[in-house]
RODO-2510 file (C-alpha; in nm, 4 decimals, decimal comma):
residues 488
     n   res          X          Y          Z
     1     x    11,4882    10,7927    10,7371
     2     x    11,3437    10,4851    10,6307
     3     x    11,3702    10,2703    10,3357
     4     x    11,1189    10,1501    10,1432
     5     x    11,0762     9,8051    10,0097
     6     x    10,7002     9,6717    10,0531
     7     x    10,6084     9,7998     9,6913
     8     x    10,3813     9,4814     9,7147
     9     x    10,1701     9,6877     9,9197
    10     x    10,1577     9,9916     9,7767
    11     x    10,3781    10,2291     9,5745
    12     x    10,3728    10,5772     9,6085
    13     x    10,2557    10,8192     9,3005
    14     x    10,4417    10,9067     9,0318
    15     x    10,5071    11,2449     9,0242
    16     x    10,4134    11,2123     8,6448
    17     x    10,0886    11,0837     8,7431
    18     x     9,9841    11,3357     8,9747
    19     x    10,0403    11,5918     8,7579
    20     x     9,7862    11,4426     8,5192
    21     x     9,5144    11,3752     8,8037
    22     x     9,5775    11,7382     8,9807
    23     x     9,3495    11,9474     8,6799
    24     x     9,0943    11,6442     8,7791
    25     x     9,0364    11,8077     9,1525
    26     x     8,9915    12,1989     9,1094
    27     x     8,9577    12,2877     8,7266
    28     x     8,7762    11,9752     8,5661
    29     x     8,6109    11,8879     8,9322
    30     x     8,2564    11,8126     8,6967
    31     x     8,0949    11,4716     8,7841
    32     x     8,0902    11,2499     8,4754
    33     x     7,7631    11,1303     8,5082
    34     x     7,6434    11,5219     8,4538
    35     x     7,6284    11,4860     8,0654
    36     x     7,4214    11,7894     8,0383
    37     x     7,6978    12,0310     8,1106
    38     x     8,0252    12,1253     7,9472
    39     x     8,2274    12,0507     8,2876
    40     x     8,0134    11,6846     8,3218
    41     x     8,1366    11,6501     7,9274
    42     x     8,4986    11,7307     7,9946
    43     x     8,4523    11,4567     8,3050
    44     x     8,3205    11,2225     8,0676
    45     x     8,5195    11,2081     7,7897
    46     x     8,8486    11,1909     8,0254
    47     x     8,7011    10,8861     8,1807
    48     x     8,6503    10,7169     7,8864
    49     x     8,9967    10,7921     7,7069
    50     x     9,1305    10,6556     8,0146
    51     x     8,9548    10,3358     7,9907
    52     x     9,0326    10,3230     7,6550
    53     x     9,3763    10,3368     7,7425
    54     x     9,3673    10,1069     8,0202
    55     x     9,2041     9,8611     7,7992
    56     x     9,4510     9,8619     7,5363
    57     x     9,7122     9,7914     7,8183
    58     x     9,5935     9,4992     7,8893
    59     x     9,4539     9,3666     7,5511
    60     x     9,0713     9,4397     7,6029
    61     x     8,8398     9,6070     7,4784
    62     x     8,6992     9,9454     7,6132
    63     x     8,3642     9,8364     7,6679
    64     x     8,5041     9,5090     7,8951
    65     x     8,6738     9,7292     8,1869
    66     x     8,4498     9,8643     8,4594
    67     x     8,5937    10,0984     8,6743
    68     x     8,5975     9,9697     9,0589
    69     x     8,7323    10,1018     9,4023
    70     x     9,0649     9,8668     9,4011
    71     x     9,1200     9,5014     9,3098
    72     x     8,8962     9,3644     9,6638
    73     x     8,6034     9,4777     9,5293
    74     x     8,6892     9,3701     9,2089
    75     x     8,7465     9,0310     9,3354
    76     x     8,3758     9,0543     9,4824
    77     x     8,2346     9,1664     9,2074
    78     x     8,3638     8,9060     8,9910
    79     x     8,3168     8,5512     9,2273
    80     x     8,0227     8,7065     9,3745
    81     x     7,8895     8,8253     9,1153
    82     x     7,9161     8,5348     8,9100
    83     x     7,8030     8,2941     9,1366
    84     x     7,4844     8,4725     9,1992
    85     x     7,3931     8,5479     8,8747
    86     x     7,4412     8,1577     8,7256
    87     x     7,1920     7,8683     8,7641
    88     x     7,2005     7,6536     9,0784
    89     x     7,3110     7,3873     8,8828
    90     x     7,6618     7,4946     8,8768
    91     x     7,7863     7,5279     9,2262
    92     x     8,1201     7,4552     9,2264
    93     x     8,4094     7,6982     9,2569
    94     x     8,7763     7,6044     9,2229
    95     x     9,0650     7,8148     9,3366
    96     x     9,4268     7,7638     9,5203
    97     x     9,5262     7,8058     9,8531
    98     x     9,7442     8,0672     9,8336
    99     x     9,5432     8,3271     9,7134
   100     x     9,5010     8,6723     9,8481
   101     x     9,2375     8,6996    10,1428
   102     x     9,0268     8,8999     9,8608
   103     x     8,9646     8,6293     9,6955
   104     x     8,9242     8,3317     9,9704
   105     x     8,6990     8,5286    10,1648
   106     x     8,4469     8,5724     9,9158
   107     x     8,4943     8,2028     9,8128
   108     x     8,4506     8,1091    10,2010
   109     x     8,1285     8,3413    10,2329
   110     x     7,9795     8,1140     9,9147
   111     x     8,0800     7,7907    10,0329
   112     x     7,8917     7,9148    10,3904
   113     x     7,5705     7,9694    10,1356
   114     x     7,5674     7,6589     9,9468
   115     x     7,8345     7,6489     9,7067
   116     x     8,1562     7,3501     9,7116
   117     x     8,4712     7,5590     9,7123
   118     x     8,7715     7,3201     9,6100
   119     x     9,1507     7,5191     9,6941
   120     x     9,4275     7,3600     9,5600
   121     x     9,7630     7,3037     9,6970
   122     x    10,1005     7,4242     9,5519
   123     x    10,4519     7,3109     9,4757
   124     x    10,6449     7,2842     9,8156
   125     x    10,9367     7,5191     9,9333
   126     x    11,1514     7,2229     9,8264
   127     x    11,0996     7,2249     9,4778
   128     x    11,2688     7,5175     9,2049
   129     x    10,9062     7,6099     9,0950
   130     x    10,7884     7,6400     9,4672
   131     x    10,4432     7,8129     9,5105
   132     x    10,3332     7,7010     9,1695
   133     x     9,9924     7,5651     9,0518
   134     x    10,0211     7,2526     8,8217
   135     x     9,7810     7,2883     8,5402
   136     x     9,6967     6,9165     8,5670
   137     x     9,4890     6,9943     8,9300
   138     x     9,2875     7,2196     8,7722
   139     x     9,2443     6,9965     8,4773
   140     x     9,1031     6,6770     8,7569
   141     x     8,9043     6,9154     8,9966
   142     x     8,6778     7,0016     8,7121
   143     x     8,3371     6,9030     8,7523
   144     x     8,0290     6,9523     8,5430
   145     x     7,8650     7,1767     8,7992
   146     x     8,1758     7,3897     8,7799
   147     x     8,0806     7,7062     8,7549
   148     x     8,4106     7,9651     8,7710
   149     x     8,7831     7,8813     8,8413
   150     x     9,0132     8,1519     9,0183
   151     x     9,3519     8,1636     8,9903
   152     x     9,5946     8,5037     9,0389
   153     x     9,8353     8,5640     8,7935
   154     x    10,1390     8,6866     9,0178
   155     x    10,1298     8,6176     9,3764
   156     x    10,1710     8,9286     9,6407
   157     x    10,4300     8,6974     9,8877
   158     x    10,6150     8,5041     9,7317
   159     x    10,5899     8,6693     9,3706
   160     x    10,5160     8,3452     9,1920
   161     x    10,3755     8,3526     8,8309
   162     x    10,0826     8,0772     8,7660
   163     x    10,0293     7,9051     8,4473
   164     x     9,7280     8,0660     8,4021
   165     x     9,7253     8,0926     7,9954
   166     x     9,7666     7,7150     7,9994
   167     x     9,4634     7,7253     8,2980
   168     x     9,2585     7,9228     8,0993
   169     x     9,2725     7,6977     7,8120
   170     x     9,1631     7,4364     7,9923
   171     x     8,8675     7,6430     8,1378
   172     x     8,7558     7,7727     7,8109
   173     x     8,7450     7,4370     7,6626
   174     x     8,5059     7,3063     7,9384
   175     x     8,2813     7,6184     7,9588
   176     x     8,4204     7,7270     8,3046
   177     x     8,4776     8,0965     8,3848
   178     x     8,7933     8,1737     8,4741
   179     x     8,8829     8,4721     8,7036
   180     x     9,2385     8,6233     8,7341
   181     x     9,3797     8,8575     9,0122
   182     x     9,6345     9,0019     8,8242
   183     x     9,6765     9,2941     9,0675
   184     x    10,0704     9,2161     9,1188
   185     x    10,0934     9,1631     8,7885
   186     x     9,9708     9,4341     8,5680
   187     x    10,2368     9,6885     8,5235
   188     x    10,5616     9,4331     8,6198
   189     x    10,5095     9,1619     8,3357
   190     x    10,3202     9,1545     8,0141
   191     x     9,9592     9,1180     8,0443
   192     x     9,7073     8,9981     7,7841
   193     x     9,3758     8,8701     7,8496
   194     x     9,3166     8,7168     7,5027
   195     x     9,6327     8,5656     7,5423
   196     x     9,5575     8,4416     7,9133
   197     x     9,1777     8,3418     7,7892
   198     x     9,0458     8,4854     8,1106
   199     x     8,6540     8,5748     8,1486
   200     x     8,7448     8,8004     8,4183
   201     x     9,0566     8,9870     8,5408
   202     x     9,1146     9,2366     8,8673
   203     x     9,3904     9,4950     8,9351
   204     x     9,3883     9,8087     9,1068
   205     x     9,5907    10,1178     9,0066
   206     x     9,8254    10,1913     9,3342
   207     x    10,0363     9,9074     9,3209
   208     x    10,2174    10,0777     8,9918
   209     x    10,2274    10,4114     9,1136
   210     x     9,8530    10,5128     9,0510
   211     x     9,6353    10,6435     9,3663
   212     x     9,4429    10,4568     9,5867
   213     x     9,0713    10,3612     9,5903
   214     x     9,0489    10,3036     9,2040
   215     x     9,0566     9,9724     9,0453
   216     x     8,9351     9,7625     8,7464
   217     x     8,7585     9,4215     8,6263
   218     x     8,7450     9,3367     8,3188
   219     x     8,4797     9,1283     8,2268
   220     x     8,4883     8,9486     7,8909
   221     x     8,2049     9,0345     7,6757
   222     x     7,9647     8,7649     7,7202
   223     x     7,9636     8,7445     8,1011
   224     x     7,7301     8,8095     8,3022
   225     x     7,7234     8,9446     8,6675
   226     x     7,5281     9,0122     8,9316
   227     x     7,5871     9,3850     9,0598
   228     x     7,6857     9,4241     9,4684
   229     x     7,5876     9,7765     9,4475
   230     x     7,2838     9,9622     9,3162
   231     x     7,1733    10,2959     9,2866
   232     x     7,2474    10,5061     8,9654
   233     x     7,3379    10,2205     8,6947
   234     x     7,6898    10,3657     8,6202
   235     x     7,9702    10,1427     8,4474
   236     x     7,6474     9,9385     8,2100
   237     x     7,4451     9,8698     8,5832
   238     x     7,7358     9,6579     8,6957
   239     x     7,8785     9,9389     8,9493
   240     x     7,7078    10,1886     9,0563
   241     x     7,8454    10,5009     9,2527
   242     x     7,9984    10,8748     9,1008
   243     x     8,2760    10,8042     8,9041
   244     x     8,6574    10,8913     9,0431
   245     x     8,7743    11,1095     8,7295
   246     x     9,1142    11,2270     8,8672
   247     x     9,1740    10,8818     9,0397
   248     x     9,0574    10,7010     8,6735
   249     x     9,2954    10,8988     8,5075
   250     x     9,5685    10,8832     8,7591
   251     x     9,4738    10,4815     8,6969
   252     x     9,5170    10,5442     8,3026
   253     x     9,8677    10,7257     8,3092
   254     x    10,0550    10,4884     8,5712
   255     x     9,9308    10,1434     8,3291
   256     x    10,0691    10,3398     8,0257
   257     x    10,4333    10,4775     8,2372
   258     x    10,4167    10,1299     8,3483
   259     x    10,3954     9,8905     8,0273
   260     x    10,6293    10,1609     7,8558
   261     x    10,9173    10,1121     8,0850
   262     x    10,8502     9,7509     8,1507
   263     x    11,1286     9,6239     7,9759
   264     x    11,4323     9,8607     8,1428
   265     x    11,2587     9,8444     8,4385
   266     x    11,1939     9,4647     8,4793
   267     x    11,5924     9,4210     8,4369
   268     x    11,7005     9,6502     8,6783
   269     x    11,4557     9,5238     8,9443
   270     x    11,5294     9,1831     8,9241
   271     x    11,9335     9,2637     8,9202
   272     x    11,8520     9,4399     9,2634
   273     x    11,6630     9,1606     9,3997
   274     x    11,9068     8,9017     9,2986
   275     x    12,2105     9,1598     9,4734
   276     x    11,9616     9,1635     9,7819
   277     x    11,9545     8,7936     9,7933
   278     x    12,3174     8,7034     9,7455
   279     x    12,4139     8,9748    10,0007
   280     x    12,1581     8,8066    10,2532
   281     x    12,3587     8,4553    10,1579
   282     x    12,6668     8,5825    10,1991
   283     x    12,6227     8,7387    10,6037
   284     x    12,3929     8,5315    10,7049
   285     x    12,3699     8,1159    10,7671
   286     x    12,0327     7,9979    10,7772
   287     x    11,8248     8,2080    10,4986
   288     x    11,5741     7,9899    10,2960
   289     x    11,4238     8,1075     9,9932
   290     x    11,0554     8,1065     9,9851
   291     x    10,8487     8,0907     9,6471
   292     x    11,0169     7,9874     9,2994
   293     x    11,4173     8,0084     9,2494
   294     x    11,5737     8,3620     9,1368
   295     x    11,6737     8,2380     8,7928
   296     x    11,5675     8,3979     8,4496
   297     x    11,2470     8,2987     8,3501
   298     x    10,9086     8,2945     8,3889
   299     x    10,8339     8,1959     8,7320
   300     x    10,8763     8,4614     8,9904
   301     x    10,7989     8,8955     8,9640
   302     x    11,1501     9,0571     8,9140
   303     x    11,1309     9,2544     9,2397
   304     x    10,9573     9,0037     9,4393
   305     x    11,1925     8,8356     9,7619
   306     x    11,0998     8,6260    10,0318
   307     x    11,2588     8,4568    10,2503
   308     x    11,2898     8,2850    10,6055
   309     x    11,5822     8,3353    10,8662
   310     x    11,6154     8,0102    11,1267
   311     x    11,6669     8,0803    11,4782
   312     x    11,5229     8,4215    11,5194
   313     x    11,1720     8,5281    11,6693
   314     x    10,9562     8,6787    11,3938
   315     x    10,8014     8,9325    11,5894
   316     x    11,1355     9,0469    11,7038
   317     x    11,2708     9,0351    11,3849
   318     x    11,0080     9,3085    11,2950
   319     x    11,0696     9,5011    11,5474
   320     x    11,4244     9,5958    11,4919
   321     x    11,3801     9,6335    11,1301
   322     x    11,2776    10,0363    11,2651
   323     x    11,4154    10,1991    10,9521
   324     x    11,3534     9,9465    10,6362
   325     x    10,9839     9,8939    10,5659
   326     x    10,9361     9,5490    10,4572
   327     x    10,6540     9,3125    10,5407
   328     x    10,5898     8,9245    10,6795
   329     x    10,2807     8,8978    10,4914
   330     x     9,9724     9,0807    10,2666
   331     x     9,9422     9,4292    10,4109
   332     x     9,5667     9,3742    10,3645
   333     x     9,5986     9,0552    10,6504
   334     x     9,8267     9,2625    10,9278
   335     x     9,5305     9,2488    11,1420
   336     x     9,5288     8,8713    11,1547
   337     x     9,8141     8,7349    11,3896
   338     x     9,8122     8,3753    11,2074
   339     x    10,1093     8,3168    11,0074
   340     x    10,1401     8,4005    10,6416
   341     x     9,8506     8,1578    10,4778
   342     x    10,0548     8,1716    10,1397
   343     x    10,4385     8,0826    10,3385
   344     x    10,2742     7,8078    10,5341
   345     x    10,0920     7,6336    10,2104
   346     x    10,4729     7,5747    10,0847
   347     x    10,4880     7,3497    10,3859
   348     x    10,7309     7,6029    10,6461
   349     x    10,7111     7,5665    10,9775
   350     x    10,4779     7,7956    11,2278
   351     x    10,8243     7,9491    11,3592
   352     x    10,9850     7,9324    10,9374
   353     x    10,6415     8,1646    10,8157
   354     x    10,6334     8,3802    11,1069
   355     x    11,0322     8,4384    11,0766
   356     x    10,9872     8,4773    10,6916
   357     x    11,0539     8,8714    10,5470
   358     x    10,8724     9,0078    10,2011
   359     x    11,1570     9,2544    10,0619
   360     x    10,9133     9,4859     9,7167
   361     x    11,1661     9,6422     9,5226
   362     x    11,0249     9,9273     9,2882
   363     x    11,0501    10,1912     9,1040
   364     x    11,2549    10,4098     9,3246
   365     x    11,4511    10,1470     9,4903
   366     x    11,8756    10,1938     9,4473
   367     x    12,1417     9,9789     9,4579
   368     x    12,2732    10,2036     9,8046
   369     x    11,8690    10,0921     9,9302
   370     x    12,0177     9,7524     9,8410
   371     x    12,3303     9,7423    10,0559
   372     x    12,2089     9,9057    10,3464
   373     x    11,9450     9,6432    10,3810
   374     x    12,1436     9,3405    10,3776
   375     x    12,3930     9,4616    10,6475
   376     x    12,0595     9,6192    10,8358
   377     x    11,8705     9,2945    10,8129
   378     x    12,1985     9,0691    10,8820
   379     x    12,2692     9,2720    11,1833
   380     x    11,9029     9,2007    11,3702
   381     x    11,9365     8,8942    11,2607
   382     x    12,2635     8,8346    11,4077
   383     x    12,1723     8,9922    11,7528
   384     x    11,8743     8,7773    11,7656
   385     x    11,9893     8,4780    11,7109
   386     x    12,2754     8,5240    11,9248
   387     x    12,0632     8,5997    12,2564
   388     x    12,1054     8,9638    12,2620
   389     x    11,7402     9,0112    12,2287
   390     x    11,4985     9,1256    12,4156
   391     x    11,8547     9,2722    12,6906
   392     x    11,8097     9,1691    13,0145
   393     x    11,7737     9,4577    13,1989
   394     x    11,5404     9,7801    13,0712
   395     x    11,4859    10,0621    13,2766
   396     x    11,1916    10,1569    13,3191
   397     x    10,8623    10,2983    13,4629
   398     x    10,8336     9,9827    13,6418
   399     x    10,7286     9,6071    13,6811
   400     x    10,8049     9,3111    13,8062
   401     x    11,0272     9,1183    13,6244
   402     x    10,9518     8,7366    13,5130
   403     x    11,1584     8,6607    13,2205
   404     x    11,4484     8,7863    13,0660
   405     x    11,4331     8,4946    12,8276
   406     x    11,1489     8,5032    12,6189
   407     x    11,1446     8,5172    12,2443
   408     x    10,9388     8,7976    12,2143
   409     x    10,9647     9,1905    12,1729
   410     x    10,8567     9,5239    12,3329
   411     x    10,5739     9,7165    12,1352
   412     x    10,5903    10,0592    12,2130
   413     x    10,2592    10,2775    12,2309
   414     x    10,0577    10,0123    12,3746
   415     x     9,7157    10,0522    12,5166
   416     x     9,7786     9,9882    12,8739
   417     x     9,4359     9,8354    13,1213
   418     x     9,4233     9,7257    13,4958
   419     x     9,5618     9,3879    13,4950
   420     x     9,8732     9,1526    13,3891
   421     x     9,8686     8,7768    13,3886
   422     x    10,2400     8,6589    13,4452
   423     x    10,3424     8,3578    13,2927
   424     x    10,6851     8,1823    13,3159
   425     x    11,0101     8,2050    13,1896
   426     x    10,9463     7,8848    12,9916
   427     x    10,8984     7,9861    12,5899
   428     x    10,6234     7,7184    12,5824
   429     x    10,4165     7,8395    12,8500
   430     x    10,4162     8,2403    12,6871
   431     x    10,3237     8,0461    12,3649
   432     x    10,0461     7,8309    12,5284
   433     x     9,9487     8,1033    12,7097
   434     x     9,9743     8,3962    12,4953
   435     x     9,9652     8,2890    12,1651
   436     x    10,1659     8,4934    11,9636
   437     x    10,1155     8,8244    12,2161
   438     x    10,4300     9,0367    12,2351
   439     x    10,5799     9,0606    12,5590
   440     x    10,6833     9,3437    12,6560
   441     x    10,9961     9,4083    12,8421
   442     x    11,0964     9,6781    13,0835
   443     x    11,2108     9,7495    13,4045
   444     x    11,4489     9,4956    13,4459
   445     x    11,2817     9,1822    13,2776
   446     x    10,9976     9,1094    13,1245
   447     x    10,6402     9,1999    13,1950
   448     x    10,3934     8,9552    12,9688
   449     x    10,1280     9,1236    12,8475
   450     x     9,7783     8,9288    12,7148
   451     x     9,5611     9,0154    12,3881
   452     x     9,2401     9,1894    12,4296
   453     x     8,8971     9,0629    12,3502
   454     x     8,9942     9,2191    12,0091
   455     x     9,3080     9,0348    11,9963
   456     x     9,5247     9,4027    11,9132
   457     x     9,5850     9,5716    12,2149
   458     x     9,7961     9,4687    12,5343
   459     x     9,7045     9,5140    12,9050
   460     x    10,0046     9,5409    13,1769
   461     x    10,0972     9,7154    13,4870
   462     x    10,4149     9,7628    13,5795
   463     x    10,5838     9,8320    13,9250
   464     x    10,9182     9,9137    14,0313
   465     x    11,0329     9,5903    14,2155
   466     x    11,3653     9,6077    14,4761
   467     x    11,6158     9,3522    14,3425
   468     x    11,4977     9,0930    14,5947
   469     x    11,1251     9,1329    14,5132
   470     x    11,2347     9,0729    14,1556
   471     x    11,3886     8,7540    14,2892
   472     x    11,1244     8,6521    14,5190
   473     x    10,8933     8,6695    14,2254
   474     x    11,0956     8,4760    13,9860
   475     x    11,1274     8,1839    14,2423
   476     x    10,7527     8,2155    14,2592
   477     x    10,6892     8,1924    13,8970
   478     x    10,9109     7,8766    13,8192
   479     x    10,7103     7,6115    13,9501
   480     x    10,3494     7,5011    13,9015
   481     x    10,1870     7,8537    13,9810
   482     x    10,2731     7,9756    13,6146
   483     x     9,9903     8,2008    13,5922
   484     x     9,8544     8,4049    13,8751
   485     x     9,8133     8,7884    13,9575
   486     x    10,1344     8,9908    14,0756
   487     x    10,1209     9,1006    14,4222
   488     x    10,0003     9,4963    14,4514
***
């Protein structure tokens, strides 16, 4: 069995909230768009009680929240949207650096068609309010071709909350947009966009326990946007595309279960994370906190923890952690194999961010989920960083083998091809060579696989070597010829 905690990637459904989106999919199936029919009506009017409901969640009005597929396109929606839609004399577009890919990407796709994109930096892991935005920068990179500032609320690593009621002061009284991700946010800690003074805010209804593939924006009356998508003119010509009843009012019951048991909830979460934290401290030497200190206040999500162990392999780390599903970065960046954009802007190391773990706690995490990952995590933690990892021997289907010492792990269910590159035993030359690549050991060492031209899968053959061809191929591989093609 495994245990959950990456809740900043997704949560599953309340069972409460499936049993209000289940009528949605067989009995009240009707497309709200299809007005002219009683199921159509029924369709209709449960969409709009939803957003109605949603809205008064978050302090808007119902008119102000258009129903999306998740908080990306939100995001899109919003800085796209925006930017396209105002004169070309305002083409400047602030933001900070540790934003979710959702919103940098857009940002980098304008800045590639004319725009100046200004990201700036945070408070360093040093500091108690590390990961923080001070006000002030936003205040100076204000220009009068500013167009929109974007700043999320809480962030998905680290959990840090921004100042962004104080930001959006500042924006307001300059006549700059300002645009919130508040995905992490809604749900876990009051929300209020009058009180924030935010133009435009996204969030997305499956991190608190909603489905996926429905989101929000809300978009201050007033605003105006450019649509991404057209076809039939639904949500006022902003989005167009069918509505997702059940999903919109799967959206509409998690906010209110959510903001109702805030309070309780909030408490117990944030004793659990603290538990996790001290436990951590206690087995282990070596654990530094990542993102704003664990004290009560306003700085940091209450069941938001991440942190960095020293002297362990990353990628190693990972893979032992088999049965407790954490995370060392955004879910929605797995596919990249850089090192956590938002870990590294607090100034860690390559080797800190990449050994750095993002523990969720929700609403079905226990106290017993609690304890079993501190001695789980303190275990792989201790084998690693006392050498027992990767063992020096595997049996296996085969290979020759060229290091027993290398830092990183076996990947099981790898695509296999025609060819291995070996490299040596020295850690720098894997990293030179490979670049982050696992390794893969078996068969009595191990055999170094390389990234494909898609930078996911592995290629490696492996043979099963006499103890003297191992040798012979060691001596081999420890002087200049470090990379060359293994004898059939």
């Amino acid at each position: 069995m495994t245990i959950y905690m990456d809740y900043h990637a997704t949560t599953p459904v309340d069972p409460r909230v499936l049993q209000a989106m289940l009528p949605y999919f067989t009995e009240k199936f009707g497309n709200p768009g299809s007005v002219n029919h009683a199921l159509g009506r029924e369709a209709q009017q449960a969409v709009e009680e939803a957003r109605g409901r949603i809205a008064e969640a978050v302090g808007a009005q119902p008119r102000e929240i258009v129903f999306t597929s998740g908080a990306t396109e939100s995001n899109n929606l919003a800085l796209r949207g925006a930017a396209q839609r105002q004169p070309q004399r305002k083409r400047h577009l602030v933001s900070v650096a540790t934003e979710h890919r959702a919103v940098l990407d857009p940002l980098r796709r304008l800045g590639r068609q004319g725009w100046d994109v200004t990201l700036l930096d945070v408070a360093p892991a040093d500091r108690p309010d590390a990961g923080r935005l001070d006000p002030q920068q936003v205040a100076d990179a204000l220009r009068p071709d500013t167009l929109l500032v974007s700043v999320m609320l809480a962030n998905n690593e680290i959990g840090v909350l921004q100042a962004v009621a104080e930001i959006g002061r500042l924006c307001r009284a300059a006549g700059v947009l300002l645009h919130c991700d508040a995905t992490q946010a809604v749900g876990k800690v009051p929300v209020d966009v009058q009180q924030l003074h935010v133009d435009l805010m996204s969030f997305s209804a499956h991190k608190l326990y909603g489905p996926k593939g429905v989101g929000a924006l809300y978009v201050r009356r007033g605003v105006r946007l450019q649509p991404l998508l057209d076809g039939g003119g639904q949500e006022w010509g902003l989005r167009s595309g069918t509505l997702n009843a059940a999903g919109i009012v799967g959206f509409a019951a998690a906010v209110t279960l959510a903001v109702q048991e805030m309070p309780d909830e909030s408490a117990r979460l944030r004793t659990l994370r603290d538990r996790l934290y001290a436990g951590l401290c206690r087995e282990l030497d070596g654990v530094l906190l990542n993102g704003p200190v664990l004290q009560p206040g306003a700085l940091r999500l209450p069941g938001n923890l991440n942190c960095s162990f020293e002297g362990v392999d990353g990628e190693a780390l990972m893979a032992r952690l088999t049965q407790l599903a954490v995370s060392s970065g955004s879910a929605c960046t797995s596919a990249n194999p850089e090192p956590s954009h938002v870990v590294r802007a607090l100034g860690r190391s390559a080797a800190l961010t990449r050994a750095s773990l993002r523990f969720g706690l929700g609403r079905f995490s226990t106290a017993a989920d609690v304890e079993f990952a501190i001695g789980y995590v303190a275990e792989a933690v201790r084998a690693l960083a006392g050498g027992a990892w990767p063992p020096r021997c595997w049996p296996g289907e085969g290979g020759i083998a060229i290091s027993a010492a290398s830092p990183y792990v076996p990947s099981a269910g790898l695509r296999r091809g025609r060819g291995c590159r070996a490299a040596t035993a020295r850690e720098d030359a894997i990293t030179r060579h490979m670049r982050g690549a696992a390794a893969h050991a078996w068969g009595g060492g191990t055999c170094v696989g390389r990234r494909s031209v898609r930078g996911t899968a592995l290629v490696a053959r492996r043979r099963q070597p006499a103890y003297r061809e191992r040798q012979a191929a060691r001596r081999a591989l420890s002087g200049p010829a470090a990379r060359r093609e293994l004898p059939p």
